[in-house]
N, C-alpha and C positions, 0 to 999 in steps of 0.2 A: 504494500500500500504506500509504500514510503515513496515510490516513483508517480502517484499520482497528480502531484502537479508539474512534473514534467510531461507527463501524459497528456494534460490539460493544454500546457505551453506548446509544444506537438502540434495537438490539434489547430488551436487557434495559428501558429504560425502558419500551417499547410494553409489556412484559408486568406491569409491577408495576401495583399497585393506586394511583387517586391519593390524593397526600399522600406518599407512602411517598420514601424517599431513595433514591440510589443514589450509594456513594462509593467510590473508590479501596480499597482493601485494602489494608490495610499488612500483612499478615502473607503465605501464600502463595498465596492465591487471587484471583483477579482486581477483582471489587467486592463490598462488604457492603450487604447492604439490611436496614429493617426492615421489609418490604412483611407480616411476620408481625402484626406489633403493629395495623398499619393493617388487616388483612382477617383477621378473628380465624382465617377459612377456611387455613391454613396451606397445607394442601394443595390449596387451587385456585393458590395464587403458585406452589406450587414444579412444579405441571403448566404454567402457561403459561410459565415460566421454562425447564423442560425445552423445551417447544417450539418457544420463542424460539434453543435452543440453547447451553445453560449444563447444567452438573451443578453441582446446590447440596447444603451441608448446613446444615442448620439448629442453632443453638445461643445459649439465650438470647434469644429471642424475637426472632434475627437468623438472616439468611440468607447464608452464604457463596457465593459465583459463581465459577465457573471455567467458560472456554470446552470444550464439547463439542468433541467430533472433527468433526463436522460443520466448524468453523471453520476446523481444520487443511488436512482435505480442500479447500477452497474454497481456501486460500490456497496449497497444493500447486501445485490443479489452475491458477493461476492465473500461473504461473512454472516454465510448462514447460524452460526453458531456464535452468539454472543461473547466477546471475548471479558468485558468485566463485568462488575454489578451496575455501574452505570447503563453500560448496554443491555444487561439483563432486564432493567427496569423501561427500555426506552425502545425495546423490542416490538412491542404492540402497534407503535406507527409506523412499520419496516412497511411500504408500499404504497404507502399513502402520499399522492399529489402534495408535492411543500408549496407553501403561499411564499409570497416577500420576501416574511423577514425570516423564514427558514434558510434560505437562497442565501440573503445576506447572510448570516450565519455561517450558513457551510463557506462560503468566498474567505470570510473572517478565517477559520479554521486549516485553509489550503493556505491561504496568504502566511500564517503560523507556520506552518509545515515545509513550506518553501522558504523560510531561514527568516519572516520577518518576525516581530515582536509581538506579544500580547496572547500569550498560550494561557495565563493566569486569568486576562478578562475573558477568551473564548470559555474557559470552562465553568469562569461565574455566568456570564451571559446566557450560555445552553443549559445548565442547571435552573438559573431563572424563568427559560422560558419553557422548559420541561414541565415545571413544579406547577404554571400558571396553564401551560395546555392541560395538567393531568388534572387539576382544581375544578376546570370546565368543563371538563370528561363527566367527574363527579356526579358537577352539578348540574348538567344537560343533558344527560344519556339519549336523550332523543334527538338531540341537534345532533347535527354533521361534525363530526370531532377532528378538533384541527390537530396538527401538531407532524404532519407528515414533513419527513428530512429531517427531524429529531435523531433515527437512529444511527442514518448518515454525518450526522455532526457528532454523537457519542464514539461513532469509527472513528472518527479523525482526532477526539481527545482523547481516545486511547493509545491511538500513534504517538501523537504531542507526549503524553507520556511516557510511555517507552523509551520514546530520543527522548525525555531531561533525564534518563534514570544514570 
């Protein structure tokens, strides 16, 4: 799992245009490109980037990346077996469609993983919003229960783990 954001960086680079960058994000999405400025075509980048498996938005004649679901699903399906108690606990949302700030989340957690800062706030973060999807579990058993890519963000802080150990 440790090569998955390379995997990630892979992808997205197969789809930009050449010349064009691709760099870490510092803000909440995973990498920023200017593949807009290089292929005036904006929207042929942000289709081969969709199909690469990114949702981007564009602003300022850059393009923000965040991993699709698609990514999640793959690293799901690829840890069938719960590796902690974290995960053991966060097992129940394995295949469920993530909203937002799950996305955001997992972006936060790969950005960690690829050597940037903040393994300390991803795993208060995803505890936080674990405890508050599982509270509205509780207490709506009939609504639509959120909290898909939960489990995919507990893969990733179990990685994060491992590397501080």
């Amino acid at each position: 799992m440790n090569s998955l954001p390379d995997r990630l960086r892979a992808a997205a680079s197969a789809a930009l245009p050449p010349g064009a960058f691709l760099r870490r994000d510092r803000g909440d999405a995973l990498f920023i490109t200017n593949a807009p400025r290089i292929d005036l075509r904006a929207d042929r980048a942000v289709a081969l980037l969709r199909e690469a498996g990114f949702t981007c938005v564009g602003s300022g004649g850059l393009l923000r990346l965040w991993p699709a679901e698609t990514w999640l699903t793959r690293l799901e399906q690829a840890a069938p077996d719960p590796p902690d108690d974290l995960c053991r606990s966060l097992i129940r949302f394995r295949g469920m469609s993530p909203d937002g700030a799950s996305l955001q989340l997992f972006a936060l957690g790969l950005r960690c993983l690829d050597g940037g800062e903040g393994a300390a706030r991803f795993d208060r973060l995803l505890r936080q919003r674990a405890a508050q999807c599982l509270r509205e579990s509780a207490m709506n058993p009939d609504d639509h229960p959120r909290g898909g890519g939960l489990y995919a963000c507990a893969l990733l802080d179990h990685e994060l783990e491992v590397q501080h150990r």
